[in-house]
N, C-alpha and C positions, 0 to 999 in steps of 0.2 A: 682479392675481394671479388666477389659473387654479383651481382644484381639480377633480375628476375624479369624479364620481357612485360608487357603487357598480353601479347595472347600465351605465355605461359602463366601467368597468373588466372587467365580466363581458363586456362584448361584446369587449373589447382579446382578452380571455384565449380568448374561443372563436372567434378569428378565427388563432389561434396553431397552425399546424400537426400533427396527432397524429405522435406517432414512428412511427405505423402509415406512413401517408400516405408521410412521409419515408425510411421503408425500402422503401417500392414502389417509390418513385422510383429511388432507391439502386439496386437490383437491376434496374432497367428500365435503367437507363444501364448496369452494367457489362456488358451484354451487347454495347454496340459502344463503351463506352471504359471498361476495367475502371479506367485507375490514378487518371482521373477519378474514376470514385465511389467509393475508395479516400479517394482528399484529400477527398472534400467531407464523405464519413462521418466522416473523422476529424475535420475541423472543425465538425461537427456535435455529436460525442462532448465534444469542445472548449467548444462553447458550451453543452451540456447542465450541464457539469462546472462552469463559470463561475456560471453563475444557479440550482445547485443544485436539478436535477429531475430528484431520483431519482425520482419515480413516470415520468418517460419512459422513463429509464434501465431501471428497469424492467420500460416494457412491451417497449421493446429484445431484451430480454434472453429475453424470451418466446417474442419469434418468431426469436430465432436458432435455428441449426441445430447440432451436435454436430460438430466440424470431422473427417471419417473421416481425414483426414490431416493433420499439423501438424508442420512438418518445416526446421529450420534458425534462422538468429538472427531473431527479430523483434523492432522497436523497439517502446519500449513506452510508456504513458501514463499516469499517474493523474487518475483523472477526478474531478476533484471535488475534498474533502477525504476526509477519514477521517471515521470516524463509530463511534458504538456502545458503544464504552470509553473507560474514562476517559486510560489511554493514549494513542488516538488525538488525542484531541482538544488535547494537549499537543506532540502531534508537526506538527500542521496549521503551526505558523509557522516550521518548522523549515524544512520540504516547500517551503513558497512562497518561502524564500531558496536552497536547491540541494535537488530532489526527489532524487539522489542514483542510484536505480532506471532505470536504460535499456533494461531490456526481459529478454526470456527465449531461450533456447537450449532447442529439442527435437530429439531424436536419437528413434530409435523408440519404443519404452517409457519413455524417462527424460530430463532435462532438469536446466536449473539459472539461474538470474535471474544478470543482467549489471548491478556497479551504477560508478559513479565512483570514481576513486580514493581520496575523501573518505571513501567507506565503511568504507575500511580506519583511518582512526582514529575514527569514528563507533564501528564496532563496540565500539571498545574500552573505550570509555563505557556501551553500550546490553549488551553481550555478552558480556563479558570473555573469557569462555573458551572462546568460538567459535572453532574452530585454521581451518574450512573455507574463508576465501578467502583466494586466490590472484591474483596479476598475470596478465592475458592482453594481450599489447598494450596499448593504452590503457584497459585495463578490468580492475576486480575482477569474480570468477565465484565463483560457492558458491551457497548454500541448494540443493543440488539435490532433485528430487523424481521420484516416479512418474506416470506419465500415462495415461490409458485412457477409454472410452466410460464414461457411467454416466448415473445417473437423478440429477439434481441432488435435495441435502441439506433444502434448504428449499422452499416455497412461491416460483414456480411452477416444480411438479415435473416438466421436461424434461428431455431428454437433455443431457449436457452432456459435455463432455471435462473430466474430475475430475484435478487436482492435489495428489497425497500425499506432503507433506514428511516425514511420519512414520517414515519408513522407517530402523532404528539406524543402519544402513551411513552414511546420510548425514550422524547426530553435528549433527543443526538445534537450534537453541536454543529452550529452551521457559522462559524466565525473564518475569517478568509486564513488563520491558520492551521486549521482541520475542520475542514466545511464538510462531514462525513452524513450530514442529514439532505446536503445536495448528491450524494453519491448512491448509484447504483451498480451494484456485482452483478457481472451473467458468469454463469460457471456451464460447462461442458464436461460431460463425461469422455473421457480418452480411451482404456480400458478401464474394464471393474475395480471402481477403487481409488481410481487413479483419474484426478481432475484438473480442466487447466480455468483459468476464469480469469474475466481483466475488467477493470473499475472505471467507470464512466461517471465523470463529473456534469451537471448544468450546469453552465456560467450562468450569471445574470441576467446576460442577452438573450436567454436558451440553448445558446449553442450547448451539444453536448460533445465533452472532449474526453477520448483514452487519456486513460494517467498512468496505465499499469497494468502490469500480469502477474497473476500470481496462481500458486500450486497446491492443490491438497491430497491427502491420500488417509485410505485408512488408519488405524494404527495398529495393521497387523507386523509381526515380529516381521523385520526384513533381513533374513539370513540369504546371503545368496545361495543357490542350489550347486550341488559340487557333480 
């Protein structure tokens, strides 16, 4: 039997590529195969999400860009678990038998998350008196929100395209088991296409706390390139 020193472990870990590095790379390829570095960021978001590193996630999240445009359905990803409350952390085994969440719809100012059919009896459990979704095709649609450039909420303070579900018209539930009307998205562009965003709760007190990362991307065909 084997064991593994401590400054060999240290050498394992800084042999391990920065997300810096791998977002160069990222944006060096989509300049002559965009849906390439599309797939490999998302499996990248994928493997971040799996081995739980949020400090990559985010320095990610650092150097994304503010998307000036963000426009139609994209699929969507949660990366990771949940985190932060104590609700989250209750909802993680629920997530890894049907995450439920398939992504978001933006229209110019306003939008709305796309989730499984399952959501509609979830709700009913977590929401009760959510009346907002609705059948679309093979999909529930509701929580809609407002969307716009802004200076993200927390540490680090970039630009960010900010997600306001707060808004009365849209009737979002604010109950402490999915308080999504206290919840704000900032999403970043990665490369074209290719998004990472993480959800910021108020507490009560004001404090506002990370709960989450999560991934979108167009929905163009992802064949890899041979």
């Amino acid at each position: 039997m084997t064991t593994s020193t401590p400054s060999a472990r240290a050498d394992s870990q800084s042999q391990e590529p920065s997300s810096a590095s791998v977002l160069d790379d990222l944006r060096a390829l989509s300049l002559s195969s965009p849906v390439l570095a599309r797939q490999q960021g998302w499996s990248y978001l994928q493997e971040l999400g799996k081995a739980g590193r949020r400090d990559q996630l985010a320095a990610l999240f650092e150097r994304g860009h503010a998307p000036e445009e963000i426009h139609g359905a994209l699929e969507g990803l949660i990366v990771g678990n949940l985190f932060g409350i104590p609700e989250a952390y209750l909802a993680n085994p629920l997530l890894k038998i049907n995450p439920t969440w398939r992504g978001k719809t933006f229209d110019a100012e306003t939008g709305f998350n796309r989730l499984a059919p399952l959501a509609r009896y979830a709700m009913r459990v977590i929401a009760p008196l959510y009346g907002g979704l609705r059948r679309v095709g093979s999909e529930m649609v509701g929580f809609g929100f407002n969307h716009r450039i802004d200076t993200a909420a927390i540490a680090p303070f970039v630009k960010v395209r900010a997600l306001d579900y707060g808004p009365a018209e849209y009737r979002n539930p604010s109950v402490r088991t999915f308080p999504i009307k206290r919840t704000r998205d900032e999403v970043v562009e990665l490369v074209p296409g290719l998004y990472l965003g993480r959800a910021l709760l108020t507490m009560h007190s004001g404090e506002i706390r990370l709960i989450a990362y999560f991934g979108l991307r167009d929905f163009t065909e992802e064949r890899p390139t041979r």
